[in-house]
N, C-alpha and C positions, 0 to 999 in steps of 0.2 A: 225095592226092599221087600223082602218076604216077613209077615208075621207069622211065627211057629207055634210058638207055644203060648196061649191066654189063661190068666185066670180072672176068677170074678171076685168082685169087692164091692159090697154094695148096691148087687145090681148094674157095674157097670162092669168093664174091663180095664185090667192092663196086661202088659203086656213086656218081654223082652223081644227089640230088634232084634232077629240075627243076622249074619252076615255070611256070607258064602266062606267055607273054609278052604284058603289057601296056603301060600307059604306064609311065612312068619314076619309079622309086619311091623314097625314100631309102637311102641301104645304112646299116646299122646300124654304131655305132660301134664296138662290139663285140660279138664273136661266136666261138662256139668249132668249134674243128676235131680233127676230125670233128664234127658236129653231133648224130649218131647212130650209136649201135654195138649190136654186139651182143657178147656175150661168154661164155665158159664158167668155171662156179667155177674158184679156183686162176690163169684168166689175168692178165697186167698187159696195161694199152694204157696208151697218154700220150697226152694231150693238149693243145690249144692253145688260149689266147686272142690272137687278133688284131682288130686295127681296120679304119680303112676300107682302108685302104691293102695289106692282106692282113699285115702283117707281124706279130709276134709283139709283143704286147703286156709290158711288165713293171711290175714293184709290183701282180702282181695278185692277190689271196685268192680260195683256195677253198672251197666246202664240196660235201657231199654228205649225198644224203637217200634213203630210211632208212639211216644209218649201215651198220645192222648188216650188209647187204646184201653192203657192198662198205668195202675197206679205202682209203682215200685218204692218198696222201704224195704230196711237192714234191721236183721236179727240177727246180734254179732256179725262173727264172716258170712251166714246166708242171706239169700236176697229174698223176701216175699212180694210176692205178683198176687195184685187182685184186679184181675179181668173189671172193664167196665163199660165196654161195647164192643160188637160183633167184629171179628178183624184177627189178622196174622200179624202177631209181634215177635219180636228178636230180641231173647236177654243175652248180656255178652257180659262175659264174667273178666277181669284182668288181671295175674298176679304174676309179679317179678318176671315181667316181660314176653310173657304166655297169656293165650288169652284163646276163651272157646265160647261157643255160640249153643244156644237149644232156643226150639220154636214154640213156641206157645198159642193155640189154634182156639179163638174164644165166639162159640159159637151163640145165634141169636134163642132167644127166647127165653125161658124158665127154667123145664129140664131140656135133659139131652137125650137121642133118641136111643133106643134099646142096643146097645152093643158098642156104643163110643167106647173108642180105644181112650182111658182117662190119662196114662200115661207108660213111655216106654222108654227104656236104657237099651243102646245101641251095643251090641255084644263088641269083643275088646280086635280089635282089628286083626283079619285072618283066621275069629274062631266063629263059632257055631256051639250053640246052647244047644246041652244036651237033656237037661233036665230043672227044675225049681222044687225046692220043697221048702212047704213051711218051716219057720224056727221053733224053738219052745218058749216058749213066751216068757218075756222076762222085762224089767223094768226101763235096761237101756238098751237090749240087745237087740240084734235085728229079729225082722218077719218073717223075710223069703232071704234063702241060699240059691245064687246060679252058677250050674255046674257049665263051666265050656268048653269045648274041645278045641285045643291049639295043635299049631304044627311042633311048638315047643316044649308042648305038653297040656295039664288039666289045670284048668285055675275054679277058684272057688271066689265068687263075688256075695259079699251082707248086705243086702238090701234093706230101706225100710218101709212098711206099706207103703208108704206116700211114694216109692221111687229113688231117696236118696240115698247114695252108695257108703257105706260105713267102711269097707278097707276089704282089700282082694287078698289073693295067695296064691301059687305056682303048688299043689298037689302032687304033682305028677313031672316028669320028665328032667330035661335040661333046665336048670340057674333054679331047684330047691323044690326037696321031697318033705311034705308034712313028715314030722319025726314028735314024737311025744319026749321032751324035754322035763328031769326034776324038778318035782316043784320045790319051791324055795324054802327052807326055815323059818320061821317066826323071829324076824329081829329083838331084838331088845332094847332098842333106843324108848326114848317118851314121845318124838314129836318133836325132838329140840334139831334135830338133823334130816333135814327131808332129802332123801335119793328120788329126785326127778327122773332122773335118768334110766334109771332100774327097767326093768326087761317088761314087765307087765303094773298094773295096779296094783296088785297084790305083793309084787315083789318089793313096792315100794312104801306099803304100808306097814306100821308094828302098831304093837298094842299101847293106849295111852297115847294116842293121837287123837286133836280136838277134829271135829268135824272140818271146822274151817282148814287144817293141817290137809286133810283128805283129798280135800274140795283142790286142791292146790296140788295134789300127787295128780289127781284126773283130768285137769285142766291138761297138764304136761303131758298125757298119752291123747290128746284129741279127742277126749270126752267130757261129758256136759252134764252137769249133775242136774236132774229137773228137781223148781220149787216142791214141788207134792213129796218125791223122795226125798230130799234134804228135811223134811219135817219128822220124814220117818227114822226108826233105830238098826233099818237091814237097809243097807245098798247093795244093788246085783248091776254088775258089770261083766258087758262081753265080748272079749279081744279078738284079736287074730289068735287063734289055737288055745284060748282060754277062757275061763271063768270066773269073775272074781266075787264073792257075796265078803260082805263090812258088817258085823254088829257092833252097834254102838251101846254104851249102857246110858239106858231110861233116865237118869239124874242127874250123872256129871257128863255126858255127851262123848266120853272116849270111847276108842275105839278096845274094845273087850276081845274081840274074834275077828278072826277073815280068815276064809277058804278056798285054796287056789285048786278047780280042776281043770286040765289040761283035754282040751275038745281034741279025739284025732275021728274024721270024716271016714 
C-alpha cells in the first residue's frame, strides 16, 4: 500500500490510502471510517460505518477483537475504541447483512513517535487521490475534501479531522456531473407539517418551526445536531452540494431565517 499524500494535525500525521488506479471496481457497501488508526493506551477515537454513498450508516452492531486490548461502547450508530494495551485489534462493523473491518494499531508507551500515521481512509476502489484541501470551517461541516480520480470519473469525499467520512459524490464523468440546482423557496407552513424527505435541510425547513421540529428535519438527512449548537440561535449545516445556516429567534426559539447556498467544487 503506498502512502501519498500526509498531512499534519497536531503534530502527528494522517493520512489518505491510495490505491493504484485501475479499471473500475465496485465500492463496497460498507466500510468504516477511518479504515485504520493508530492509537496510544488510555486514548478514545470514534468511529464510522458508511455505505456507498459515504454517508453514515445506522442499526449497525459492533464488535471488537481481542477484547481485552481495547475497551469498545456506542455513540448512537458509531462505535468508540479506547485503546488499553499495546496490541493489533479488529473493529468490525455489521449492518443489514454487510459487514467491514478497520485495524486499529495501539502502540506502547505515552506518546507516539514523531510521524505515526494517526489515521487513514483507504481511497474508493480502482481510484487514486489526487489531492485534499481543507474546508471552511463550520459548525457541522466537514474538515478535509478528497479529490479521487476514477476510471468512471472524479468523486469528491467530506472528511472529518478525526477521519470519519460525512458522504461522497461522482463530480465528473459517467452515473453524475455536480450541477448547481435552484434553491428552494421559503415555505410557509409553522412546523405543523415536516417534509422529511425534502432534497436538503433547508429544503425541509420554513419559518416558525421549534427547534425540536428542526432537530427532527436533520435527524432524517444523517445529521446530528451537537449539544453546544442546539444552545445556540444559528445552526450551519453542510450537505452533499450545499449549505444550509437556521436562525432561530432569541425568545420563542423559532425558526426566523435559513439560507440555502448551493456549493459547486
Amino acid at each position: 500500500m503506498v502512502w501519498l499524500k500526509q498531512f499534519a494535525f497536531a503534530a502527528l500525521i494522517v493520512a489518505i490510502a491510495l490505491g493504484a488506479a485501475g479499471s473500475a471496481q465496485q465500492i463496497p457497501a460498507l466500510s468504516i471510517s477511518p479504515g485504520k488508526a493508530t492509537m496510544m493506551p488510555g486514548e478514545t477515537r470514534t468511529f464510522r460505518a458508511v455505505g456507498k454513498d459515504g454517508r453514515m450508516r445506522h442499526q449497525v452492531r459492533w464488535s471488537i477483537s481481542p477484547e481485552r486490548a481495547a475497551k469498545l461502547t456506542m455513540d448512537g450508530d458509531e462505535a468508540v475504541v479506547q485503546a488499553e494495551e499495546a496490541g493489533t485489534v479488529m473493529l468490525t462493523a455489521y449492518a443489514e447483512g454487510d459487514s467491514a473491518q478497520a485495524a486499529v494499531d495501539i502502540l506502547s508507551g505515552r506518546t507516539p513517535p514523531t510521524g505515526t500515521l494517526i489515521w487513514s481512509v483507504p481511497s474508493l476502489p480502482g481510484c487514486t487521490t489526487k489531492k485534499m484541501t481543507q474546508a471552511v470551517p463550520s459548525a457541522t461541516g466537514p474538515d478535509l475534501y478528497d479529490e479521487e480520480e476514477c476510471p468512471q470519473g472524479n468523486f469528491v469525499r467530506a472528511l472529518t479531522a478525526d477521519g470519519r467520512e460525512m458522504w461522497r459524490r461522482q463530480i465528473t464523468g459517467s452515473g453524475g456531473v455536480l450541477e448547481s440546482g435552484p434553491i428552494a423557496k421559503p415555505q410557509t407552513d409553522t412546523g405543523r407539517h415536516l417534509n422529511l424527505r425534502a432534497a436538503s435541510v433547508c429544503d425541509g425547513v420554513s419559518p416558525g418551526m421549534t427547534k425540536d421540529a428542526v432537530a427532527q428535519v436533520v435527524n432524517a438527512h444523517n445529521l446530528h445536531v451537537e449539544p453546544r449548537q442546539r444552545q445556540g440561535d444559528h445552526w450551519d449545516f453542510e450537505e452533499e452540494g450545499s449549505r444550509c445556516t437556521i436562525s432561530f429567534d432569541g425568545n420563542s426559539g423559532a425558526v426566523v431565517k435559513k439560507r440555502k447556498t448551493v456549493i459547486i467544487e
